[in-house]
Each structure stands twice: as structure tokens, then as C-alpha cells.
C-alpha positions in Angstrom: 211.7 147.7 128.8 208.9 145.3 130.2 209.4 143.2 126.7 213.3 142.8 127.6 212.4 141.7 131.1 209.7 139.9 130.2 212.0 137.9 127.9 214.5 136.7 130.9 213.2 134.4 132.2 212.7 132.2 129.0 216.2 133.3 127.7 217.5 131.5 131.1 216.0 128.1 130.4 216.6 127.8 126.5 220.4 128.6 128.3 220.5 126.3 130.8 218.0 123.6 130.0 220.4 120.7 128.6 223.8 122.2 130.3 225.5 119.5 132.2 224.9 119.8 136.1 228.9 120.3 136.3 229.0 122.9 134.1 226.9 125.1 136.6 229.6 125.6 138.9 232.3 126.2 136.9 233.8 129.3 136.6 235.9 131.6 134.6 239.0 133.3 135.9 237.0 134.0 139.8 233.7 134.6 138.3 230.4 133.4 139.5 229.7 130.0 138.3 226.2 130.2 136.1 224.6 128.4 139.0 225.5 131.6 140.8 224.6 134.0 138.7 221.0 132.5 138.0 220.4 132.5 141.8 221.6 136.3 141.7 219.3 137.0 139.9 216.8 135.4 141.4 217.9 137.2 144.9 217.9 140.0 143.1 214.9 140.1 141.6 212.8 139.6 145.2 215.0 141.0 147.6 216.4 144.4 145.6 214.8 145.6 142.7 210.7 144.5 143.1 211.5 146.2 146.6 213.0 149.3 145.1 209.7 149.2 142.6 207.1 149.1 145.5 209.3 151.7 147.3 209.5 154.2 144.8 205.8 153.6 144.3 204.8 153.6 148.4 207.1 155.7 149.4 207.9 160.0 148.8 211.5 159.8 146.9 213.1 156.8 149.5 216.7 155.8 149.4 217.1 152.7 148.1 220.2 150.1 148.4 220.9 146.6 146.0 222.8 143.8 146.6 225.8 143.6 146.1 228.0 140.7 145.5 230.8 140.4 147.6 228.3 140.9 150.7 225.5 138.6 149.1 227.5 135.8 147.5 228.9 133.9 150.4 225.4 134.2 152.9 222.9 133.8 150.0 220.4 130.5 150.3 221.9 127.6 148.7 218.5 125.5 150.1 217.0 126.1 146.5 219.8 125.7 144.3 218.9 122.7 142.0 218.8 124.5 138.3 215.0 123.8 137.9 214.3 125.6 140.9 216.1 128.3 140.5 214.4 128.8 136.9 211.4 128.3 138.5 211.6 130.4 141.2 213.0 133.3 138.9 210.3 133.1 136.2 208.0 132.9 139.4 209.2 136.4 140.9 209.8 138.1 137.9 206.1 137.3 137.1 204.9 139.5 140.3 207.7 142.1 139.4 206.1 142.4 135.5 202.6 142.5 137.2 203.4 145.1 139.2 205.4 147.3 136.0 202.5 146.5 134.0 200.6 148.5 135.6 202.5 152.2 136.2 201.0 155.1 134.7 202.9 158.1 133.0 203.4 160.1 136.4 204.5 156.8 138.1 207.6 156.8 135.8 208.8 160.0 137.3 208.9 159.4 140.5 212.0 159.4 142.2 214.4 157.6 144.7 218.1 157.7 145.6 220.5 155.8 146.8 222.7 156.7 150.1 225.3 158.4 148.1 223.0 160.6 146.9 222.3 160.0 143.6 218.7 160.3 142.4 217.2 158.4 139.6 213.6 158.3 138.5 211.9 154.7 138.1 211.9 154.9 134.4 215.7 154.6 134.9 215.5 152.2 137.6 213.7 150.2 135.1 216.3 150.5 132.4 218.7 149.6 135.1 217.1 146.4 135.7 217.0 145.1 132.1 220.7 146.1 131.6 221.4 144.2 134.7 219.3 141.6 133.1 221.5 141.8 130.0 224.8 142.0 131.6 224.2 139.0 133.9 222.7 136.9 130.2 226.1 138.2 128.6 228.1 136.5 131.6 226.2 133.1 131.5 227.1 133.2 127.4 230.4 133.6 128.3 230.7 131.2 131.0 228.6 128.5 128.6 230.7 129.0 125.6 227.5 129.2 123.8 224.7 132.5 123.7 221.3 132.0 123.5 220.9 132.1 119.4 223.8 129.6 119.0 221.4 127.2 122.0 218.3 127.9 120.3 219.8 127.2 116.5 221.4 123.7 118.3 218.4 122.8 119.5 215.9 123.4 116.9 218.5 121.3 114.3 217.0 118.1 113.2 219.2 115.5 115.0 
């Protein structure tokens, strides 16, 4: 799981690298424009899931809560929205998260959390969690591209 997150941040900028500025807030059918969905995961990353890490870790079996959406999307900080910034500022924060991972021991994978409906996970699966996220949200900014991340690394290695 730390090599799939590990591998986010760079799958982001060979993504989003050359993309027109327009293109990063357009969006499909009501979806989040990519511009969106990078600084969701940047959010995300700082304000949700490193947090529910250091909880589970600080903290006897807390209850945790995430962002979500509809609540984040229209009050997030638009003051660091240029595309270099927001790759930055990911890769940045994802850093700390996979410093802090990197260092778990066996009997830190099993300890547990829940969330207000109940529901308790261990942070093994909180882990997995993340790098689905992380997968899901990579999935969306293929689709909303019209290109995923082999097809942008095969154009750009091409001789031109």
C-alpha cells in the first residue's frame, strides 16, 4: 500500500503537466473539474486522512470523520489553486503522510478507530482505503482528461 501512495503524487504531474489551464475546470456531466479533484486530494490528504493516521496512532480506538464533498467543495481554499501549487503542495503532504506510514510496526496495523456510525476499521484498512481513494480520484482525472496516465506517459516519451 505505501508503494501505491507513494506513486500519487508523480502519477498526478505526468497527468496534468502539459494539460491546457482550461482544461482544469472543465467538467463532465456535474463532476469536479480535475482542478477540483487534485485540490481534494490535497485537502484530503492534510486535513482527513494524515489526521485519522496520527489519531488512530495517539489516540485508544477514536472516532474518526473525512471530508466529504458536498460540505468541502464550495468552502475549500481556492488561495492555492494554480496547478503547480497544488502538485506541489500534494507531493509536499503526502511526503509527511508516507514518513509517518513508513514507520508503523506490525501491532500499529491493528489498531483500531471508527467512525460515528459505528463502524470500526483497523488502520491497515484505513490504509487500503486511502490508496483506493487514491485510485478512484486518478480514474476520475483519466476520465475527465480523455487520456490515463500510460496513454500521457507513451505521448510524451514519443520522439516528436
Amino acid at each position: 500500500m505505501i508503494a501505491r501512495l507513494s506513486a500519487t503524487p508523480s502519477a498526478l504531474a505526468h497527468l496534468l503537466v502539459d494539460i491546457p489551464e482550461e482544461r482544469l475546470d472543465l467538467t463532465l456531466q456535474g463532476d469536479w473539474s480535475p482542478r477540483t479533484i487534485l485540490a481534494h486530494l490535497r485537502d484530503g490528504e492534510y486535513l482527513a486522512w494524515r489526521l485519522a493516521l496520527e489519531r488512530i496512532l495517539a489516540e485508544e480506538a477514536p472516532t474518526l470523520s473525512f471530508l466529504h464533498g458536498p460540505e468541502w467543495e464550495p468552502q475549500r481554499n481556492r488561495s492555492r489553486d494554480r496547478r503547480e501549487l497544488l502538485l506541489a503542495d500534494f507531493a509536499l503532504q503526502r511526503q509527511a503522510s508516507l514518513a509517518i506510514l513508513r514507520t508503523l510496526r506490525p501491532a500499529d496495523r491493528e489498531r483500531t478507530a471508527s467512525l460515528a456510525d459505528g463502524r470500526r476499521f483497523t488502520l491497515a484498512r484505513l490504509v487500503e482505503s486511502w490508496a483506493s481513494h487514491d485510485a478512484e480520484h486518478i480514474a476520475g482525472l483519466e476520465a475527465a482528461l480523455g487520456e490515463t496516465l500510460a496513454e500521457a506517459l507513451a505521448r510524451r516519451a514519443r520522439p516528436d
